[in-house]
C-alpha positions, 0 to 999 in steps of 0.5 A: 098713335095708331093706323089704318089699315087699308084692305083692297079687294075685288070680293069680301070673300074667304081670304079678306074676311078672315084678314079683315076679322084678325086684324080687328080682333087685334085691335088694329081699325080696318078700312074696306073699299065700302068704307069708302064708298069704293065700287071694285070691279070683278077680274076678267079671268076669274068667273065667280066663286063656284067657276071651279066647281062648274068646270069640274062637274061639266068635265071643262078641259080650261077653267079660269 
């Protein structure tokens, strides 16, 4: 008998998608907090995807 996985997240971003896609390619039945109608909230010191990219185009002497 087999198992759920549980992933946990705060976006379905690089890291997630690519666990979440070996997982299932593996066979094995993932959950993801939509799955249950689970709403996370975004971290307070990471401002989105891109916040790298602005801080090093805008010359930021803090990113994060």
């Amino acid at each position: 008998m087999g198992f759920r996985i549980g992933l946990l997240y705060i976006r379905f971003a690089s890291m997630p998608q690519a666990l979440w896609a070996a997982l299932r390619e593996d066979g094995r039945e993932v959950i993801r907090p939509e799955d249950l109608q689970i709403r996370t909230q975004a971290c307070g010191g990471k401002r989105g995807p891109s916040s790298l990219s602005w801080a090093i185009l805008t010359g930021a002497s803090r990113w994060g």
